[in-house]
N, C-alpha and C positions, 0 to 999 in steps of 0.2 A: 520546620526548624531542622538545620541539619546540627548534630550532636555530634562533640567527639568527646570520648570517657579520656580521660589519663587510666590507663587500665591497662593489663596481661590479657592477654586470650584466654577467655575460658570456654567451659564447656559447648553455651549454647551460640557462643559468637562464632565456634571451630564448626560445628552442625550449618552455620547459617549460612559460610562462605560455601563447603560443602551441597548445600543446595544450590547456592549459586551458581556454580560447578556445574551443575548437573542439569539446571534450567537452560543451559547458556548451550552445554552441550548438544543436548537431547531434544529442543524445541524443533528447529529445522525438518527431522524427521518423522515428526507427527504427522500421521492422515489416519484418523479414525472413520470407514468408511462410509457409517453408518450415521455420520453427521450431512445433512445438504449441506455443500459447497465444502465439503469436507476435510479439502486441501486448505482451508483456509480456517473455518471456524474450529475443526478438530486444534488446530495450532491455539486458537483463543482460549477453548476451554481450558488445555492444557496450561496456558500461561495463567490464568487465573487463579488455577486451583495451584500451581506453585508459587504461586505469590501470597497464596493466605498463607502457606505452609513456611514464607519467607516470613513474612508479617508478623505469625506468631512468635519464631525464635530471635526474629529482632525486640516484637516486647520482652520474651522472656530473659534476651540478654539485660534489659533494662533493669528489669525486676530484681535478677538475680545478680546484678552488676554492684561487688561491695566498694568500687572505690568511687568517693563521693564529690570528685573533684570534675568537672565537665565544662566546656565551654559551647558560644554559639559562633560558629563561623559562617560567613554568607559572600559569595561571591558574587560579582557582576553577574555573570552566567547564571547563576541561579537565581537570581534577581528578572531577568530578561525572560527566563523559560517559565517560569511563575507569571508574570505578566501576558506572556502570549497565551500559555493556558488558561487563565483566567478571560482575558479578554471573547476567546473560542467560547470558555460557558456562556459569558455573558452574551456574545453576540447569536448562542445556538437557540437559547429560553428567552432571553426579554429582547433582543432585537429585532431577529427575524421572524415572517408572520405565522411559519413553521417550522416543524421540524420532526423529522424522524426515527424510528428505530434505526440503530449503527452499531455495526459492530465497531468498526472503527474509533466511534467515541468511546466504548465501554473501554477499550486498547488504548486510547488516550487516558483516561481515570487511571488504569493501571501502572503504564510507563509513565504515569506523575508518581505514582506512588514508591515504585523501583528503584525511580530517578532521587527519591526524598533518600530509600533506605542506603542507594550506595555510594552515596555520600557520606557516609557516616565509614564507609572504607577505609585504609590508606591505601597509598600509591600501590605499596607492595604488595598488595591482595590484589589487585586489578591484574598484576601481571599473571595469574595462572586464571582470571576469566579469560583473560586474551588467549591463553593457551589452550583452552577449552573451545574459544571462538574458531581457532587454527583446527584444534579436532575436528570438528563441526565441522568445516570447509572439506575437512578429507574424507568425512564420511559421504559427504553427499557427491564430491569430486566420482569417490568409487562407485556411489550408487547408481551417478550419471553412466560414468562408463560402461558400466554393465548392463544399462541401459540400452547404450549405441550396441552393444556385442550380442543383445537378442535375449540377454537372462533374465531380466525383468521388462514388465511392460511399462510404458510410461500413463501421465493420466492425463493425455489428451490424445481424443484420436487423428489431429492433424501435426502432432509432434510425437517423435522418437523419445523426443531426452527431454524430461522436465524434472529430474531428481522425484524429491519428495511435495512438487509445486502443481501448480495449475497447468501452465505452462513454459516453454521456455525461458522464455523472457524473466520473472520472476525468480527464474533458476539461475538464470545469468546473474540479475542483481545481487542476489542472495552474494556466487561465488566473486562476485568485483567487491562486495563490503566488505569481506574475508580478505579477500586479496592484501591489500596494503597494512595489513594486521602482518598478515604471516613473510611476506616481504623483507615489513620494515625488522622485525624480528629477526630473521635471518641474517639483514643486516648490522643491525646493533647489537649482534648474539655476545661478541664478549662484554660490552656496557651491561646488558641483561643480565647476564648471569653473575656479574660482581654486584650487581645491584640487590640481586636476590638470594642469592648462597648465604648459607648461617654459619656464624663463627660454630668450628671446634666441631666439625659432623664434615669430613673429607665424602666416608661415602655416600653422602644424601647428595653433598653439592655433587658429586661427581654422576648421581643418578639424573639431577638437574640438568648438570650438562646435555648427558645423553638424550633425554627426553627433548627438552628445546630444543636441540639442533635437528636430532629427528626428526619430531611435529613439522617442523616447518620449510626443513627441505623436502618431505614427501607431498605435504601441502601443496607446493611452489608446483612440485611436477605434474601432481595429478589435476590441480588444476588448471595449470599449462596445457595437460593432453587433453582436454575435455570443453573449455569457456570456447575454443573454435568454431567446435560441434553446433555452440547455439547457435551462431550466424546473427548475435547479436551485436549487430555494431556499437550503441551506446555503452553495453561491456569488455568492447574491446576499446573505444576511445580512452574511459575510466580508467582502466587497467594498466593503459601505455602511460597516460600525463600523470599517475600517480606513483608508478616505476620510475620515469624521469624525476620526480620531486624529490623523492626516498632516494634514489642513486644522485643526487645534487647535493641533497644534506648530508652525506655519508661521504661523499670523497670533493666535492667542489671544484667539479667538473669545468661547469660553465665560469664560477667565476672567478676562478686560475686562469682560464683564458682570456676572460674579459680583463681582467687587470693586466695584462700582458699586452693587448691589443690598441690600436688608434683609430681614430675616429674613423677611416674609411674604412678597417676590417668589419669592426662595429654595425656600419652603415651596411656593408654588402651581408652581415651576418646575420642583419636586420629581415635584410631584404630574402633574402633563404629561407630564414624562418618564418616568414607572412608565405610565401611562394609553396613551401611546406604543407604547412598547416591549410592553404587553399584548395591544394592536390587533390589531399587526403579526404576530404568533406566534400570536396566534388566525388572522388571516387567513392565515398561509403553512399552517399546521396546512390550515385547509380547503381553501387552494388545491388540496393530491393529499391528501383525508384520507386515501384508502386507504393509499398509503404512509408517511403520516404511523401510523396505527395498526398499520401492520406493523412500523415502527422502534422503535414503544413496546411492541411484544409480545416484539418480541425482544430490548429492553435489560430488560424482567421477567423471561425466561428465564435471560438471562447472568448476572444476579445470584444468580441460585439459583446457577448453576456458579462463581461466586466466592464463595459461602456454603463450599460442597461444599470446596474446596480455597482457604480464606483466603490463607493468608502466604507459601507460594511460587508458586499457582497451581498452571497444569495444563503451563507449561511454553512457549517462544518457539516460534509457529506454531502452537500446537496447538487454538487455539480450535472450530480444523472439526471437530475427532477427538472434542471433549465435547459441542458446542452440541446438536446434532440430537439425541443420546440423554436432554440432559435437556428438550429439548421435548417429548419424547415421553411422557418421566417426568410430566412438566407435565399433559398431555392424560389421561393415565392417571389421575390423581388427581383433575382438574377436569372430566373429560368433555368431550365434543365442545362447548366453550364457541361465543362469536361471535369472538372470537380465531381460530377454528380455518378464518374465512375468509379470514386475514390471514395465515397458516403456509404456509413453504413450505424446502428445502432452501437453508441459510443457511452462507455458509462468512465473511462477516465480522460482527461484530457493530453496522455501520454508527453506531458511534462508538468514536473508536479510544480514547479516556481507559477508559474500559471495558473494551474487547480490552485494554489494556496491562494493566490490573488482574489480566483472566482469566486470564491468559500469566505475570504476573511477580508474581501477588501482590500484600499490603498492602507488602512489603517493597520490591519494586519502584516502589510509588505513594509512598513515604514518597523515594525515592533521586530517582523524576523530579521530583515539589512542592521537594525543595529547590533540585533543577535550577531549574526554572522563578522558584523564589525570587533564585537569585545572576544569575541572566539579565535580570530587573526591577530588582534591583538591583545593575545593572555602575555603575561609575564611568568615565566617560570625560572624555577633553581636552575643552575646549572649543570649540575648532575643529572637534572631531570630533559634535559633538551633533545635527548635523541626519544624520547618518549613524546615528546610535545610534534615531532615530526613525524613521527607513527599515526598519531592522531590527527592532527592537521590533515594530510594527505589522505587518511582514510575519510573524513568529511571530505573532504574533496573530492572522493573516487566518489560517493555515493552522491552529490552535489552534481560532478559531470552526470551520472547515469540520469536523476531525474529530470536533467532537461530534456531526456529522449524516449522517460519510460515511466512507472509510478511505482516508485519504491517503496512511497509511504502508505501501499496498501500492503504491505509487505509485512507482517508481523518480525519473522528473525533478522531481518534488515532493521526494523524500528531498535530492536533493539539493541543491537550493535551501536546504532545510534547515540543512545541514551546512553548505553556505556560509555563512550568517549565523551560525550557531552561531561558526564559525571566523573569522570579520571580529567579533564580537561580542569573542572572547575575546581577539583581535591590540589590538580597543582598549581592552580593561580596561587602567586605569594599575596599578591594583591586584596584580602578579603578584609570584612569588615565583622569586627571580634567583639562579641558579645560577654558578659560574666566570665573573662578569661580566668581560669583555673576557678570560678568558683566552686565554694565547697559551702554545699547545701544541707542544711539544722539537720537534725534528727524528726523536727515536728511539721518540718516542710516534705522533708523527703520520704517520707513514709505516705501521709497523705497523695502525694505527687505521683508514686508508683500504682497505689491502689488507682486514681481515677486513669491513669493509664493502664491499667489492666483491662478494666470494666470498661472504656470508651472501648478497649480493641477485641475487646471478646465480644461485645456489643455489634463492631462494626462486622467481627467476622462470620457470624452464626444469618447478621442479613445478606450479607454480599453471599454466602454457600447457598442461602435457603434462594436467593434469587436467579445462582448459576445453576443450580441444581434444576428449579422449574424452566430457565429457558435452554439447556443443553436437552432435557423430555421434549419442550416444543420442539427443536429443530430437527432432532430427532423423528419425531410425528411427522414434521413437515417432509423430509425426507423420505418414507414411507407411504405417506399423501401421493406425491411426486411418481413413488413405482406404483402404484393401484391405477395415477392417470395414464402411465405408457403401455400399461395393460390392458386401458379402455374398461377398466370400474370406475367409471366416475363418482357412482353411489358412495364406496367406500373411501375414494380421497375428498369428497367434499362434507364425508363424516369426520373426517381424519383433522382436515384441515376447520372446521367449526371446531372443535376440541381446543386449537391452540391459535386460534384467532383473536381473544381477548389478551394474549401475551404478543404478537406481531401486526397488531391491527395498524401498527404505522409503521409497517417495511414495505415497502414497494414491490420487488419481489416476490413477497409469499403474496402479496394482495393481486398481482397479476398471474400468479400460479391460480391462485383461488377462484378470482372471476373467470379466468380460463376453463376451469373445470364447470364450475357453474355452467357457460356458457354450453358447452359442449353436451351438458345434461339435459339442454333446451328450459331452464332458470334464469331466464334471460334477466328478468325484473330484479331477482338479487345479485345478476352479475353486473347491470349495469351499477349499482350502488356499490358495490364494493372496484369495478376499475374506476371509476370517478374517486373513489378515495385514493386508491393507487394512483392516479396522476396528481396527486399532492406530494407526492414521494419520489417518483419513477414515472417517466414517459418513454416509451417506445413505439415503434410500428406494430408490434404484438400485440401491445395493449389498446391502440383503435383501432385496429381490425376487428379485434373481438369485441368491441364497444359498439363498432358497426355492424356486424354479424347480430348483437342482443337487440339493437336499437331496431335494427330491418325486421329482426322477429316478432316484435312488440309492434311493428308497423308505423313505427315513429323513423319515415323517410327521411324527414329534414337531418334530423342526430345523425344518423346513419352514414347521409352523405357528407355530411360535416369532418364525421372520424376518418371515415375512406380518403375524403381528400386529405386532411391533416398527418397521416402516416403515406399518402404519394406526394406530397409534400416534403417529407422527412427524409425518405433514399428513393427521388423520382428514379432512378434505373430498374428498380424493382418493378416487375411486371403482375402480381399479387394486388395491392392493392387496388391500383385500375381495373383489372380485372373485376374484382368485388363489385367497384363501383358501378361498372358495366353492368354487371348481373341486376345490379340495386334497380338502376335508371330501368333496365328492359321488366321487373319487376311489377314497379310503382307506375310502368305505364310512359314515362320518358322517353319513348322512343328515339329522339332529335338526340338526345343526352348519350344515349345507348350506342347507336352507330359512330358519332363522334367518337367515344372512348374506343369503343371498336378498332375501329381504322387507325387512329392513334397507336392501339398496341401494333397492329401489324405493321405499321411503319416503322416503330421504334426498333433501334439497333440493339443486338443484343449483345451483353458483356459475356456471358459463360451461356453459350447454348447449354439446353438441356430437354429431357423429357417434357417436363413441366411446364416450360416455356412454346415447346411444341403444342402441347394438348391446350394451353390457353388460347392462343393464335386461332387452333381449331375452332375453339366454344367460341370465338369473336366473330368467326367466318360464319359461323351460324346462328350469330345473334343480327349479323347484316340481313344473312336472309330470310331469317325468320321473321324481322323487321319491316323489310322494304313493302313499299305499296305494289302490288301487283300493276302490271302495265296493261294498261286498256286496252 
């Protein structure tokens, strides 16, 4: 239900924006190191636990809320995103034949939850989230640069600059959602500031002034100087077609000329702009063709696994758990193509319209298009339209990015999201009005408050006591993790048993875990536990070491089976075959043995290396350690 009180600001509602504030700010630069994957899950935890902390002071604004007059407002838009969420539960528990631990779903739960309280907003609250989002963008614009400048290190060791991310790419998305926030603000700064200034307080508004214009000319530059840096093309496409939108709404560029012009200027103007827009995409294509041709093998791949499973998919997150088996399926059928220099172990489908497809189906795709249909077409005040353009184009900057990247694993990206989504849906005029202005008994509304206190103190002391136990797991898990790089196995496979009854269905920690096993020569409980991992998670790591347990156990058939299904997966990899090689010379295969053999030393290689060297070697003496002595 989304609620709006006829009320004054009070106390806990002034706290509640205030966190808002401060979530909205502050999430971006979370990396608690001490979490696995810590760029990422430190960011969940944090979101969680400011969400109880929202949670509460929205009940207690309820509770302690004395005017009695409230209505139900409910828009298209909220109508649509209730539907898709829903449909997601239903298709993750009773659809599909499985399903996983996710972070990403527990982040979906929550940005439903978000998305319920900040709707209960008005317009003019939303605009100092936005301002916050604009801060955001500049803290991490600076934390970038100083990156590039050598004063902090980034957190991957094949990139410079990833802010407070994984990697680039995610840093880029992050700074293109920001983008068209702080843009369009800049642009509609006097609309803004009349919109929001309070009568009869000169110096507030005039602190107002100063503040907005600031945020978001510093914004504009520092992200200017640094989104280059990533060499990310999809946030540099973003960036450009949602600058042209925001500079078309704002001064009416294009169509002052187009009403000025006749059919042939039209026609040739036509023709410039296809000629244009074809350059450009040829030339980003070759800017990184490599990547560029990795991105186009693996959206040829996903579409086979959204052939294989049309109308409900494979199920929310589970794109990793099918992608790699039907690459492999791919490779099997087409042979070691030139594709197979472009293959490699792929857990998104680096465009997320696609992933959404794989995961949720045609059904799914038919639920978000009409989304996206009532979202283009909102109806807003008038007043409110240069707001309605801010938003539009910011869905649209992060819309262009996920066709070339995966934003929606992106926690501060989601929820920029959600925020427009929920400022989009506060200004539809459009909504459908429940008990307007009613005003609820004294022996309704007292009862009413109590069971909403209790349902939500209820809900919050399980949602703590659950994040609390699985922030200790991951945690654990992390520590598991440095005892294996250390070669204790003993002690990560203590580590990881402790919090195995809380992640027994991540994929992930179940191939960390068999891994460790494996390597401890526990082959018998390694192979049980990656046969559970490939219910989750399929990789080359995880049949090698399936194949490694299986050969140790002396069960050759398994063995060969994994070996071949990860040389299957990225036949350019020299590793697997290898394996196999070992296996056949082994088990006695000798026919088998030489075969693989001679294979690798034919095979061409993509990145010489050491390792590639010493395999070659072990082949050249698996020939003749092999062959029949000559009479």
């Amino acid at each position: 239900m989304i609620l709006h009180f006829s009320k004054k600001i009070n106390f806990y509602f002034t706290l509640l924006l205030l966190t808002f504030l401060f979530l909205y700010l502050i999430i971006p630069s979370i990396n608690q190191t001490d979490f696995v994957n810590s760029t990422i899950t430190s960011k969940t935890f944090f979101f969680i636990y400011m969400l109880l902390i929202i949670l509460s002071l929205y009940i207690l604004n309820i509770i302690f809320n004395r005017y009695k007059l409230f209505s139900l407002k409910i828009s298209r838009i909220d109508i649509c995103v209730s539907v898709i969420v829903i449909f997601i539960i239903v298709n993750r528990y009773f659809i599909q034949s499985h399903y996983g631990f996710s972070i990403r779903f527990i982040e979906l739960l929550g940005l439903s939850l978000l998305y319920l309280i900040l709707r209960s907003l008005t317009s003019k609250n939303f605009i100092w989230l936005l301002l916050a989002i604009v801060a955001s963008g500049i803290i991490q614009a600076v934390y970038g640069n100083l990156q590039l400048l050598g004063y902090y290190s980034s957190n991957h060791s094949s990139f410079k600059l990833t802010g407070s991310f994984f990697n680039s790419g995610p840093y880029a998305g992050f700074l293109t959602a920001v983008w068209p926030i702080t843009f369009g603000i800049y642009l509609f700064k006097e609309k803004i500031i009349e919109y929001i200034q309070i009568k009869n307080k000169v110096l507030v508004n005039r602190l107002i002034v100063i503040v907005l214009e600031s945020l978001s000319l510093i914004s504009i530059i520092s992200i200017t100087l640094v989104l280059p840096s990533t060499r990310s093309r999809a946030a540099w496409i973003a960036v450009i077609l949602s600058s042209l939108i925001l500079i078309e709404y704002r001064y009416s560029i294009l169509n002052k000329f187009l009403s000025k012009s006749g059919k042939i200027r039209k026609t040739i103007l036509a023709i410039v702009f296809v000629v244009a827009i074809c350059s450009v995409l040829f030339g980003i294509y070759n800017f990184k063709k490599e990547s560029s041709d990795g991105r186009l093998f693996i959206w040829k791949v996903t579409t086979q696994v959204i052939k294989e499973n049309p109308f409900f998919g494979v199920g929310f997150d589970r794109f990793r758990t099918h992608y790699m088996n039907s690459q492999a399926n791919y490779f099997v059928k087409k042979g070691e193509t030139q594709e197979a220099l472009v293959a490699d172990n792929t857990y998104y489908a680096f465009n997320e319209w696609l992933q959404f497809i794989t995961e949720n189906g045609l059904i799914g795709a038919l639920l978000l298009g009409v989304l996206l249909y009532i979202i283009f077409k909102t109806k807003v005040e008038k007043e409110h339209k240069f707001l309605f353009a801010v938003l539009s184009s910011g869905i649209l900057a992060i819309g262009c990015f996920a066709f070339f990247s995966y934003p929606m694993q992106i926690l501060p990206i989601k929820l920029i999201l959600v925020l427009t989504l929920a400022l989009l849906s506060t200004l539809d005029i459009r909504k459908y009005v429940f008990f307007k202005e009613f005003k609820a008994k004294k022996q309704i509304l007292i009862p009413s408050k109590i069971a909403v206190l209790s349902i939500g103190v209820i809900y919050i002391v399980k949602v703590t006591q659950y994040s609390n136990a699985l922030e200790q797991s991951l945690k654990t898990w992390k520590s598991a993790l440095n005892s294996y790089q250390y070669g204790d196995y003993d002690s990560a496979i203590k580590e990881y048993e402790k919090v195995y009854p809380e992640l027994k269905k991540d994929g992930d920690f179940l191939m960390n875990y068999g891994k460790a096993l494996s390597m401890n020569k526990q082959d018998a409980q390694a192979v049980n536990i990656l046969e559970d991992a490939k219910l989750h998670l399929n990789t080359t790591i995880i049949e090698t070491t399936l194949g490694d347990s299986y050969k140790n156990l002396k069960q050759y058939g398994k063995a060969e089976t994994a070996y071949q299904h990860a040389a299957n997966m990225i036949p350019i990899r020299f590793y697997p075959m290898y394996l196999l090689a070992k296996l056949y010379e082994e088990s006695g295969e000798t026919t088998k043995a030489i075969a693989i053999a001679q294979k690798l030393l034919d095979k061409d290689i993509k990145v010489p290396s050491t390792a590639i060297r010493e395999i070659q070697a072990e082949m050249k003496m698996i020939i003749k350690r092999t062959e029949k002595p000559i009479k």
